[in-house]
PDB file of N, CA, C and O in Angstrom:
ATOM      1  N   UNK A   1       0.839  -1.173   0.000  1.00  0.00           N
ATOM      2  CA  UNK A   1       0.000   0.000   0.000  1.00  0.00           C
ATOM      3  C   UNK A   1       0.890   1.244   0.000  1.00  0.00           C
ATOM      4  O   UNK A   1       1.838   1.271   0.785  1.00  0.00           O
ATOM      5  N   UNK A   2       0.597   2.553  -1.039  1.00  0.00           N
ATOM      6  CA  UNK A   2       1.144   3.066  -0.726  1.00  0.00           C
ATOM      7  C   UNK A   2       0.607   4.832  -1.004  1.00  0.00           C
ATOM      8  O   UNK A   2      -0.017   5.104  -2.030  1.00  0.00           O
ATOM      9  N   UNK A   3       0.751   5.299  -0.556  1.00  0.00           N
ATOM     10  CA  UNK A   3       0.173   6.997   0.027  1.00  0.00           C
ATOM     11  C   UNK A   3       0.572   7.557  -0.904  1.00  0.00           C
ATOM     12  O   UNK A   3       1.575   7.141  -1.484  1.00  0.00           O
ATOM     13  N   UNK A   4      -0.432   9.215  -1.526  1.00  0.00           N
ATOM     14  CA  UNK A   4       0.736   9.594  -2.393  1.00  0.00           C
ATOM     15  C   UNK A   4      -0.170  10.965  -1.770  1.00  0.00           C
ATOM     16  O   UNK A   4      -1.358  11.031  -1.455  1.00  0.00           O
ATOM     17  N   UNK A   5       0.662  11.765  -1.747  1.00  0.00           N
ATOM     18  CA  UNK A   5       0.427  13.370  -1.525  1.00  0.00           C
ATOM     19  C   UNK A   5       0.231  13.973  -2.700  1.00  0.00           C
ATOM     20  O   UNK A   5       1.257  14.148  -3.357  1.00  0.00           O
ATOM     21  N   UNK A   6      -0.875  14.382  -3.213  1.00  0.00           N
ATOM     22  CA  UNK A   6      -0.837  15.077  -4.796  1.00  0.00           C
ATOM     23  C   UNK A   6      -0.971  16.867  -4.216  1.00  0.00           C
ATOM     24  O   UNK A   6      -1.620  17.799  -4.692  1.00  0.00           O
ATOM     25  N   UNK A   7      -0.330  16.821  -3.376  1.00  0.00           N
ATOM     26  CA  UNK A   7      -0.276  18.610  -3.082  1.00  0.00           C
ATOM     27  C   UNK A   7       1.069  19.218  -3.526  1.00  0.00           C
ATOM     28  O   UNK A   7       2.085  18.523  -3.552  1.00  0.00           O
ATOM     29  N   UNK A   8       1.071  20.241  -3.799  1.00  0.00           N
ATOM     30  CA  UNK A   8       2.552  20.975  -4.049  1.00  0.00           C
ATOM     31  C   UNK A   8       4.029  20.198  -3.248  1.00  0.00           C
ATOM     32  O   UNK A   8       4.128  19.614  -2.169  1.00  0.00           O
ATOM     33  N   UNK A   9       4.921  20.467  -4.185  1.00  0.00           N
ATOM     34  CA  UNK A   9       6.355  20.122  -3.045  1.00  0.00           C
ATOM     35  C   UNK A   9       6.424  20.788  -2.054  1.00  0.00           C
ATOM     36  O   UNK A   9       6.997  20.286  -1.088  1.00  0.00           O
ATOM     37  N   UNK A  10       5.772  22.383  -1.921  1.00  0.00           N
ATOM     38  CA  UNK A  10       6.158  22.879  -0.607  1.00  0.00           C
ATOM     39  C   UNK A  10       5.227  22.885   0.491  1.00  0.00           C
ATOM     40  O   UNK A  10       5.588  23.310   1.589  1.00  0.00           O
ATOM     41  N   UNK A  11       3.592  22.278   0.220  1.00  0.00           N
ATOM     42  CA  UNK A  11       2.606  21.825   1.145  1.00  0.00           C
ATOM     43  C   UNK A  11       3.359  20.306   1.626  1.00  0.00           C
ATOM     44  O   UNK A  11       3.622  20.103   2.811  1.00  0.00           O
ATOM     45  N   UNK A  12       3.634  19.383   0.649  1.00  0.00           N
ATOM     46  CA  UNK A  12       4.355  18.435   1.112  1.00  0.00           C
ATOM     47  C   UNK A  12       5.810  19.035   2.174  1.00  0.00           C
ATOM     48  O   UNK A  12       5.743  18.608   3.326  1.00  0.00           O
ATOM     49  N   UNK A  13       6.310  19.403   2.052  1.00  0.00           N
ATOM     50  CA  UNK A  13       7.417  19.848   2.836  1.00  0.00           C
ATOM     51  C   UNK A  13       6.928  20.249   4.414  1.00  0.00           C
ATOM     52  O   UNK A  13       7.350  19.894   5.514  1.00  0.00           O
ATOM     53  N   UNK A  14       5.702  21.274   3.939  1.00  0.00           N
ATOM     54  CA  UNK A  14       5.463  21.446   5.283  1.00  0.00           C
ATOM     55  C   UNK A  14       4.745  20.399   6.542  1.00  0.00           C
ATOM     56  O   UNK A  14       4.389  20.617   7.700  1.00  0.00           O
ATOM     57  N   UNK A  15       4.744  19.374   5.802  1.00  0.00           N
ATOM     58  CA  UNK A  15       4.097  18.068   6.726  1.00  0.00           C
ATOM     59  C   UNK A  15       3.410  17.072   5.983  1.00  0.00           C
ATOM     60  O   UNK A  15       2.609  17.388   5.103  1.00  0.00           O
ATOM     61  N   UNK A  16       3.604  16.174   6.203  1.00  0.00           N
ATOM     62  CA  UNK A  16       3.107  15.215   5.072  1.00  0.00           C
ATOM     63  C   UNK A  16       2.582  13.240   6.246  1.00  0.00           C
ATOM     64  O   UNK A  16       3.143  12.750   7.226  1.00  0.00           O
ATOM     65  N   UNK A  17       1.937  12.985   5.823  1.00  0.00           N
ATOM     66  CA  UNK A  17       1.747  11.437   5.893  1.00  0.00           C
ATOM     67  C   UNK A  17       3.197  10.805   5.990  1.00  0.00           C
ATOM     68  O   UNK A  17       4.196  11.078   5.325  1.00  0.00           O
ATOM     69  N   UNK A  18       2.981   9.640   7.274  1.00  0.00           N
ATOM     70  CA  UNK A  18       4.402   8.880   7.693  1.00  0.00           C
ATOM     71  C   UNK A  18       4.603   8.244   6.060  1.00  0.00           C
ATOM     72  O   UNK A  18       3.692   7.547   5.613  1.00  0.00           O
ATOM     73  N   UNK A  19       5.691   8.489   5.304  1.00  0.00           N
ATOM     74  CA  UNK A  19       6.376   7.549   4.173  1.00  0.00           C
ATOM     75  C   UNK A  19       5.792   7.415   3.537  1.00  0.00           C
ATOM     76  O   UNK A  19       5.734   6.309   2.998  1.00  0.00           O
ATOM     77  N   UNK A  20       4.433   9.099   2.928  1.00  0.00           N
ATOM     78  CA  UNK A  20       3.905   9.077   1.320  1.00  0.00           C
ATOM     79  C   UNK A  20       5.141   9.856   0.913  1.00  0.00           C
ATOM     80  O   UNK A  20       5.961  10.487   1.580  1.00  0.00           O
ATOM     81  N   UNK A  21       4.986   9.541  -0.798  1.00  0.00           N
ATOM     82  CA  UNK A  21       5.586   9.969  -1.732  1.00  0.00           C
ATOM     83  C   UNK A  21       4.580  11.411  -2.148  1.00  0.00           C
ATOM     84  O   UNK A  21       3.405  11.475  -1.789  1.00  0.00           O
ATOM     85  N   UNK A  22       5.142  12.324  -2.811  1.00  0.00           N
ATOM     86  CA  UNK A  22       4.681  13.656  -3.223  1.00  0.00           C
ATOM     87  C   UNK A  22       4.819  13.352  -4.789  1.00  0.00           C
ATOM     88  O   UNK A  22       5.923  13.016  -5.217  1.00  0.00           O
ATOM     89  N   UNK A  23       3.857  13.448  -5.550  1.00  0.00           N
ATOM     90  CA  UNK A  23       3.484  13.445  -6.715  1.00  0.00           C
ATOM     91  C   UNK A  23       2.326  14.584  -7.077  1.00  0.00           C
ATOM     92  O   UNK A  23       1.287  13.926  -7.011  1.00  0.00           O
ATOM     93  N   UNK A  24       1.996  15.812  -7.390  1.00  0.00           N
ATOM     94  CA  UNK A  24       1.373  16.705  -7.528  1.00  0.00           C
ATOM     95  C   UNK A  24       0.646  16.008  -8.788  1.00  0.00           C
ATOM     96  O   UNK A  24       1.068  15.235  -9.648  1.00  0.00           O
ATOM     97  N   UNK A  25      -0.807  16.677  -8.518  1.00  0.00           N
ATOM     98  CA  UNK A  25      -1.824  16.433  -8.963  1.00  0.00           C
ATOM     99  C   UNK A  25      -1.500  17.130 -10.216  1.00  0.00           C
ATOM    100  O   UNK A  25      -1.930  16.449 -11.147  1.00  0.00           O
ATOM    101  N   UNK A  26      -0.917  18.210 -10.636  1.00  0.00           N
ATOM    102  CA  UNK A  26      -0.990  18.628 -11.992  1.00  0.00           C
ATOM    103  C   UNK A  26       0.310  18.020 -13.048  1.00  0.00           C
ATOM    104  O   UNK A  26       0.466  18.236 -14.250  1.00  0.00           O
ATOM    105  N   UNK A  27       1.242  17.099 -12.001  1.00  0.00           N
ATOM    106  CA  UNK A  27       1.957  16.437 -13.118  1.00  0.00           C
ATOM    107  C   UNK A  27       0.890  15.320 -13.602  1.00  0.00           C
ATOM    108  O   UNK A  27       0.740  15.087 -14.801  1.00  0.00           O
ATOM    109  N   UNK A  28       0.280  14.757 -12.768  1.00  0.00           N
ATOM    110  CA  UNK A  28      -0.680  13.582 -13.194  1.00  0.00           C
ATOM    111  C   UNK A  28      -1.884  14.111 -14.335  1.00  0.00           C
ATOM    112  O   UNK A  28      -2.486  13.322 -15.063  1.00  0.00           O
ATOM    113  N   UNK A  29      -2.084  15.476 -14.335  1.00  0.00           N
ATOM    114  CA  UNK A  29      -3.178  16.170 -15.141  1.00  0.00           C
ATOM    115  C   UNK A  29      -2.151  16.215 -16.233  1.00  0.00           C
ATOM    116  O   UNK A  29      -2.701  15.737 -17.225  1.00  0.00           O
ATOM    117  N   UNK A  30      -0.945  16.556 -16.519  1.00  0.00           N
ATOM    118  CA  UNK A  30      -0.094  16.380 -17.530  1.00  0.00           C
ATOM    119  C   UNK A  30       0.444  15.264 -18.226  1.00  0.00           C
ATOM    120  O   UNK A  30       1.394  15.119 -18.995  1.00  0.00           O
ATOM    121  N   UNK A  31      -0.702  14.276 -17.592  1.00  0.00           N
ATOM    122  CA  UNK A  31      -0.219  12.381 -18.193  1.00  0.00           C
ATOM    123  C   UNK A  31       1.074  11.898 -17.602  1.00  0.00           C
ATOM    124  O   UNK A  31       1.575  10.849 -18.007  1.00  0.00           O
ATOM    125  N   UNK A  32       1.684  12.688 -16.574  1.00  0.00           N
ATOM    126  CA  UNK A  32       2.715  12.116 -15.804  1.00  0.00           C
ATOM    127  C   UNK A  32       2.754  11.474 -14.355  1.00  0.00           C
ATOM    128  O   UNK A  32       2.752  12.019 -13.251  1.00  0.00           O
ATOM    129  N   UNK A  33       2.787  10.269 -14.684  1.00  0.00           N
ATOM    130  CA  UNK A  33       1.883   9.339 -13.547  1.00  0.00           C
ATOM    131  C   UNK A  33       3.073   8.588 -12.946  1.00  0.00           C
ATOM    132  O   UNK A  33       4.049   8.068 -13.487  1.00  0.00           O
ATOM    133  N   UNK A  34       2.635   8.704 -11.444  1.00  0.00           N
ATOM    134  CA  UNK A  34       3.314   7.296 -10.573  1.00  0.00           C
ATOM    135  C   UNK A  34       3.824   6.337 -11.424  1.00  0.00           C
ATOM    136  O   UNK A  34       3.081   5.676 -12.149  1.00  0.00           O
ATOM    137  N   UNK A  35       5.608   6.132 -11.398  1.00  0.00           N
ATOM    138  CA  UNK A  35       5.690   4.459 -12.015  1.00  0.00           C
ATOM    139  C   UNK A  35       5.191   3.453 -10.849  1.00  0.00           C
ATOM    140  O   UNK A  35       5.688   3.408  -9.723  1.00  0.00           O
ATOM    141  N   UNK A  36       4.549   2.974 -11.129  1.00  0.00           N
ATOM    142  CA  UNK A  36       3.951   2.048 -10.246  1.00  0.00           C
ATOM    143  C   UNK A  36       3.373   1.285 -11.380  1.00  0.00           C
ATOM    144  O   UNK A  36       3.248   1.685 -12.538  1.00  0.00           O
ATOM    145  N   UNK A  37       2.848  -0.516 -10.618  1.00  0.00           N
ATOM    146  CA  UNK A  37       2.400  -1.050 -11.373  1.00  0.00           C
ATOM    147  C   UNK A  37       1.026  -0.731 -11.234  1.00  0.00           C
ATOM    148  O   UNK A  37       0.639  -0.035 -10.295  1.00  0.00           O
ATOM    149  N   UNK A  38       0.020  -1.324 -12.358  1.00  0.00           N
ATOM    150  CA  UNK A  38      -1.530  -1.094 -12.196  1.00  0.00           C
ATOM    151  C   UNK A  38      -2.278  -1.264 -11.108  1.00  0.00           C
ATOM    152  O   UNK A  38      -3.195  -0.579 -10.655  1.00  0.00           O
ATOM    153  N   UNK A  39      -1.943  -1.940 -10.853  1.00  0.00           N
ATOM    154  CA  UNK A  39      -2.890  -2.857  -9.283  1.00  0.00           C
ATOM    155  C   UNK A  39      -1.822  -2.423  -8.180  1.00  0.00           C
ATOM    156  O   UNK A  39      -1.745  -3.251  -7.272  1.00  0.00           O
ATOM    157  N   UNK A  40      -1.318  -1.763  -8.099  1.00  0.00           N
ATOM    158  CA  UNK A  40      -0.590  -1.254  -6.507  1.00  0.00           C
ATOM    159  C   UNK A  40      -1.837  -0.997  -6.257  1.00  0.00           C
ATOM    160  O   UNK A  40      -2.708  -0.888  -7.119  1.00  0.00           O
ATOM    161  N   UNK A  41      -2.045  -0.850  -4.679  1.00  0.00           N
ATOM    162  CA  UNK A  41      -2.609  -0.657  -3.566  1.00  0.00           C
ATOM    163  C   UNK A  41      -2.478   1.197  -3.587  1.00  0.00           C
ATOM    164  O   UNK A  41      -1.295   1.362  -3.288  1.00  0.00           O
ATOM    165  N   UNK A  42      -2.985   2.344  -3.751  1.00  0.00           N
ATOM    166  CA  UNK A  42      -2.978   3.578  -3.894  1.00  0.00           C
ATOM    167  C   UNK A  42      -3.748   4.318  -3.314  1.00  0.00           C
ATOM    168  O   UNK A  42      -4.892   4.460  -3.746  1.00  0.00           O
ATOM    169  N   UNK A  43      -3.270   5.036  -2.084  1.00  0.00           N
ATOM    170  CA  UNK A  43      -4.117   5.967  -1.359  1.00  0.00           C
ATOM    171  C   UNK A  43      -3.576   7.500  -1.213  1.00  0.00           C
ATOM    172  O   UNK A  43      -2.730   8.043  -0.503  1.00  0.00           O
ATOM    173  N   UNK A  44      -4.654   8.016  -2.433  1.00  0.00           N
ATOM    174  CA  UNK A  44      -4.252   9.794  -2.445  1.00  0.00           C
ATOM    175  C   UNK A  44      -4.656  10.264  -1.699  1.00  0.00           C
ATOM    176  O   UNK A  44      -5.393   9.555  -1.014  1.00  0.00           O
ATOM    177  N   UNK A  45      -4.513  11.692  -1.273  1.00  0.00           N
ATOM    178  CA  UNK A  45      -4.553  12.725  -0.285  1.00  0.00           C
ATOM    179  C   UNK A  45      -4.415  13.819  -0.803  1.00  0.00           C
ATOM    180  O   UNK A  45      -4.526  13.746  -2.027  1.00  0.00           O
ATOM    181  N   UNK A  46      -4.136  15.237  -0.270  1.00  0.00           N
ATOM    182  CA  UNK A  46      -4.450  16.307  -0.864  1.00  0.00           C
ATOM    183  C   UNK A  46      -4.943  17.087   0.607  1.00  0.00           C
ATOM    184  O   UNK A  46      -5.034  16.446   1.654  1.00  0.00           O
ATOM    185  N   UNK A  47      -5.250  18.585   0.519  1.00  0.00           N
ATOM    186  CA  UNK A  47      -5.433  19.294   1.766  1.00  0.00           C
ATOM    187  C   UNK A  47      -7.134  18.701   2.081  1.00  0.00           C
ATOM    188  O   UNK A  47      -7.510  18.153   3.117  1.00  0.00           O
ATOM    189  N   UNK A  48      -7.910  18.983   0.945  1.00  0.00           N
ATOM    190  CA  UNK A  48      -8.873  18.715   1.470  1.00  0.00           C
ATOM    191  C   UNK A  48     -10.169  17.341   0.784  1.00  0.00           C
ATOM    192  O   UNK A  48     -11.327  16.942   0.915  1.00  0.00           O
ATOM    193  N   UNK A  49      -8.992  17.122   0.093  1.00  0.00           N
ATOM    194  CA  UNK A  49      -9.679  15.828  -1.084  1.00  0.00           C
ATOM    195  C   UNK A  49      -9.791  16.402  -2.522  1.00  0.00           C
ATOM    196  O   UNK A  49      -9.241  15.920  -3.513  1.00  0.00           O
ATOM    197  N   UNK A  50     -10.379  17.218  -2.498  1.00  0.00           N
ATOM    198  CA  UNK A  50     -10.707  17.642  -4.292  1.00  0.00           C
ATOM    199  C   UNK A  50      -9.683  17.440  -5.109  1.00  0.00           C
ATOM    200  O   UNK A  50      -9.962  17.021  -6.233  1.00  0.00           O
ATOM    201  N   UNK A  51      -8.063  17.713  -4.721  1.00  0.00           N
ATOM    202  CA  UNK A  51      -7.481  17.179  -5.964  1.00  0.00           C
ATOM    203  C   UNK A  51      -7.175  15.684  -6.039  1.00  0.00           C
ATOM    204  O   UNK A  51      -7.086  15.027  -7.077  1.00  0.00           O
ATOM    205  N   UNK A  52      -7.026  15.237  -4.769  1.00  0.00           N
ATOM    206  CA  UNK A  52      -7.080  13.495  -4.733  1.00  0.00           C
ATOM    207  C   UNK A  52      -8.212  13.283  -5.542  1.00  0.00           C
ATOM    208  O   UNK A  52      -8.026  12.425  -6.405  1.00  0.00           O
ATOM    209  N   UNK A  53      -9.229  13.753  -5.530  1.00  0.00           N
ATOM    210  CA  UNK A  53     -10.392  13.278  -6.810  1.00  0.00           C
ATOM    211  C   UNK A  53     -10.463  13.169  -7.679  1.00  0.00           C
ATOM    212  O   UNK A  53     -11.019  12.248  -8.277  1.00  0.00           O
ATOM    213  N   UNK A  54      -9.539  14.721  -8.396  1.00  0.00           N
ATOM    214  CA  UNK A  54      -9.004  14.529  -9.683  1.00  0.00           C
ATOM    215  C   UNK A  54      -8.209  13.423 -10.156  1.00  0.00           C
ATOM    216  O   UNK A  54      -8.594  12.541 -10.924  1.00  0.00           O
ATOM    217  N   UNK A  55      -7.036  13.546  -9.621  1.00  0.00           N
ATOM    218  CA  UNK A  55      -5.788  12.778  -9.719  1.00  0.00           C
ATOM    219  C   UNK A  55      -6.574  11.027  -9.659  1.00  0.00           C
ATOM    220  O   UNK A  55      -6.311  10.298 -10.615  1.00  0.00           O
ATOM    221  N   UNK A  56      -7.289  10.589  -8.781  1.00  0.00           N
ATOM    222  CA  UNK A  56      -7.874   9.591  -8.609  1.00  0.00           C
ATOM    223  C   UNK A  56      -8.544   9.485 -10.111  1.00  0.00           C
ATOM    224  O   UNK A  56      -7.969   8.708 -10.872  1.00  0.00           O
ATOM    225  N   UNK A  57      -9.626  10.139 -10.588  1.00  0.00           N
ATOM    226  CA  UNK A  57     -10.067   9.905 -11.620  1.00  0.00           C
ATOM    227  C   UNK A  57      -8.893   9.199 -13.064  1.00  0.00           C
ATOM    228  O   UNK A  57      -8.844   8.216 -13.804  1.00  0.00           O
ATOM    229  N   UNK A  58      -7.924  10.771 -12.722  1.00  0.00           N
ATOM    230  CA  UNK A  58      -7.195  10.620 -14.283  1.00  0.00           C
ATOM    231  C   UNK A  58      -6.313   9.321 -14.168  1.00  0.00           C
ATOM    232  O   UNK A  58      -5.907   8.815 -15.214  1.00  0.00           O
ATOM    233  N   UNK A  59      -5.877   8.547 -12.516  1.00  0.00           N
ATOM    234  CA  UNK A  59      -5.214   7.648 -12.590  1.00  0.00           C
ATOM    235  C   UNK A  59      -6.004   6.104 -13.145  1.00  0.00           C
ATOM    236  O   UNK A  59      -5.486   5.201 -13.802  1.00  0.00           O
ATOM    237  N   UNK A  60      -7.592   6.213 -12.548  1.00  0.00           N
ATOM    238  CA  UNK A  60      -8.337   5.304 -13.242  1.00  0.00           C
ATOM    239  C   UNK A  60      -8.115   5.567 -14.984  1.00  0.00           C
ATOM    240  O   UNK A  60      -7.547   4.828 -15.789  1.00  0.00           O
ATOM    241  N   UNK A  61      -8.553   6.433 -15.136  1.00  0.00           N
ATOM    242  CA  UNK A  61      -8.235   6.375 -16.562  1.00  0.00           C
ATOM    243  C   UNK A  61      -7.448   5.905 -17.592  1.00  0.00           C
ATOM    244  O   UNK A  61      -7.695   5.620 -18.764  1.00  0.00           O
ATOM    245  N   UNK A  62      -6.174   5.877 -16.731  1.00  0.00           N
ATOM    246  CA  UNK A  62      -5.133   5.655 -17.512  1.00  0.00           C
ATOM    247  C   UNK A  62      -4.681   4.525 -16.721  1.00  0.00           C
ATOM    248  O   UNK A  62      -3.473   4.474 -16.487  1.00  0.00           O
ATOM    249  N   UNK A  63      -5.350   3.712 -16.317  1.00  0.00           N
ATOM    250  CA  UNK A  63      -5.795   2.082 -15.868  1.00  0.00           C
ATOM    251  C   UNK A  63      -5.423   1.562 -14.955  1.00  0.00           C
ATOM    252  O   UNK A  63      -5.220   0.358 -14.801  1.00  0.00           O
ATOM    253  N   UNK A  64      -5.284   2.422 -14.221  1.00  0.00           N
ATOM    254  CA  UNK A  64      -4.760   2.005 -12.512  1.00  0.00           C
ATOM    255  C   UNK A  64      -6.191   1.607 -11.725  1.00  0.00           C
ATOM    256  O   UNK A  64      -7.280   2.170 -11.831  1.00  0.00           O
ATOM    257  N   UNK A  65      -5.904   0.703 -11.079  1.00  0.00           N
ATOM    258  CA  UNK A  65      -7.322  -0.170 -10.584  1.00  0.00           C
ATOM    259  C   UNK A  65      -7.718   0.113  -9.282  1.00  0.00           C
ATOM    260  O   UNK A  65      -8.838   0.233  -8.786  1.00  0.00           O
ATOM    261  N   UNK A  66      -6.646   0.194  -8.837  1.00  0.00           N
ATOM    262  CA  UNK A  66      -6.918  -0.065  -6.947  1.00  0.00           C
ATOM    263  C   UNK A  66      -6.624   1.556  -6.285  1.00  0.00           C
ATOM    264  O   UNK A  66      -5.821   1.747  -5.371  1.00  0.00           O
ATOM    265  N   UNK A  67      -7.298   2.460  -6.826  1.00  0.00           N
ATOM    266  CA  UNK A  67      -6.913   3.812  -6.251  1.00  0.00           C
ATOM    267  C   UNK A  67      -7.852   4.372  -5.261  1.00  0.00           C
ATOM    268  O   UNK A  67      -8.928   4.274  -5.850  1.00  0.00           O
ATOM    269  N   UNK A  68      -8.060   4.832  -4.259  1.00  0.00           N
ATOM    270  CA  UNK A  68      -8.529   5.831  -3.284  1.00  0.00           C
ATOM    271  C   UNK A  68      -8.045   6.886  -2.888  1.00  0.00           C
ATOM    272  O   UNK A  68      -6.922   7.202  -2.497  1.00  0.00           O
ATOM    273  N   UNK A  69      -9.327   7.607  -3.068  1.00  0.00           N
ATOM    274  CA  UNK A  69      -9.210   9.019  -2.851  1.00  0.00           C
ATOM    275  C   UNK A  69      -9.390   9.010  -0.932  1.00  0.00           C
ATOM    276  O   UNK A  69     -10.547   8.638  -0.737  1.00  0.00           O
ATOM    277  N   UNK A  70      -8.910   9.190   0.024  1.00  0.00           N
ATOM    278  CA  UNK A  70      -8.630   9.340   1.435  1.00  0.00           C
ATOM    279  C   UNK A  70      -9.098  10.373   2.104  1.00  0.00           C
ATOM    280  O   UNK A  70      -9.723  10.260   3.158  1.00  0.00           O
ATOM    281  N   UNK A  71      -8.757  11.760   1.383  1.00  0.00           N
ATOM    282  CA  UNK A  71      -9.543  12.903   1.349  1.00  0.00           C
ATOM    283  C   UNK A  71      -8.224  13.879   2.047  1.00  0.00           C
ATOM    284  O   UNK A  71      -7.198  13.845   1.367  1.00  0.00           O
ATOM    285  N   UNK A  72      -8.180  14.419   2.855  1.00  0.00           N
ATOM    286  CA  UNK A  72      -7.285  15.514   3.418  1.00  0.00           C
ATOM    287  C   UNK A  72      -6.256  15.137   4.200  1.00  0.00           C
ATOM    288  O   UNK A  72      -6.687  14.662   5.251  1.00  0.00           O
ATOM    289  N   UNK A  73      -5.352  15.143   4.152  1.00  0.00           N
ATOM    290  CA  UNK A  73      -4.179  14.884   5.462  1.00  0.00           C
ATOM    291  C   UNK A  73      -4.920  14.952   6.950  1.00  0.00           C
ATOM    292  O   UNK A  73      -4.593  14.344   7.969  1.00  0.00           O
ATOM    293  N   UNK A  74      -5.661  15.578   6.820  1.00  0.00           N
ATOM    294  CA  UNK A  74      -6.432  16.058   8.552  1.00  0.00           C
ATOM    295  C   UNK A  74      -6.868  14.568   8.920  1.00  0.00           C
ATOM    296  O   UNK A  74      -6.677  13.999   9.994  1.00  0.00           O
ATOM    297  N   UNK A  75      -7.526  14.046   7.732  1.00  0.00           N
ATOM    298  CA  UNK A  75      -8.465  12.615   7.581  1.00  0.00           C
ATOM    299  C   UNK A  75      -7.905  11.712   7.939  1.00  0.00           C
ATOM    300  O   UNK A  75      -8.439  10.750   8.490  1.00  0.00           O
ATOM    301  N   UNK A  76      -6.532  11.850   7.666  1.00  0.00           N
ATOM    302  CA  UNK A  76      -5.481  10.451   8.173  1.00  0.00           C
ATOM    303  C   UNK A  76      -4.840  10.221   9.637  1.00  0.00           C
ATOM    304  O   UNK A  76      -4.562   9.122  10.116  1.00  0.00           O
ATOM    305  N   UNK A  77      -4.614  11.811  10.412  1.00  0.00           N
ATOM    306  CA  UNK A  77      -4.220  11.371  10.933  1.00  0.00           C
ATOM    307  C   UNK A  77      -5.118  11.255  12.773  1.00  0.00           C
ATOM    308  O   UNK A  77      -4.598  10.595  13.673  1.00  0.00           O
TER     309      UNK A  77
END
């Protein structure tokens, strides 16, 4: 399983989920996606969910299976 922060590098900087990776939601809107395989285990985040929604969508799209949207860092911890 693994976490991904789709918020800026410097919202990530300022605090982030124990051992997610930071992948911003607008490289993924730019078709630049997690190497990961299809079926990883994928739980996005974001300040308050809405771009985990996005990012969630465009990663289904482009055929990633097992993704959740988590909703806000607040949500996790």
């Amino acid at each position: 399983m693994i976490y991904i922060d789709v918020r800026t590098p410097e919202e990530f900087a300022s605090g982030h989920y124990p051992n997610a990776i930071n992948h911003p939601v607008e490289l993924i809107m730019q078709g630049i996606l997690p190497e990961l395989a299809k079926d990883t285990e994928i739980n996005l985040y974001c300040r308050s969910g809405a771009r985990a929604g996005i990012a969630q969508q465009m990663m289904q799209q482009a055929g990633f299976t097992n993704v959740t949207n988590k909703g806000g860092l607040s949500d996790l911890t």
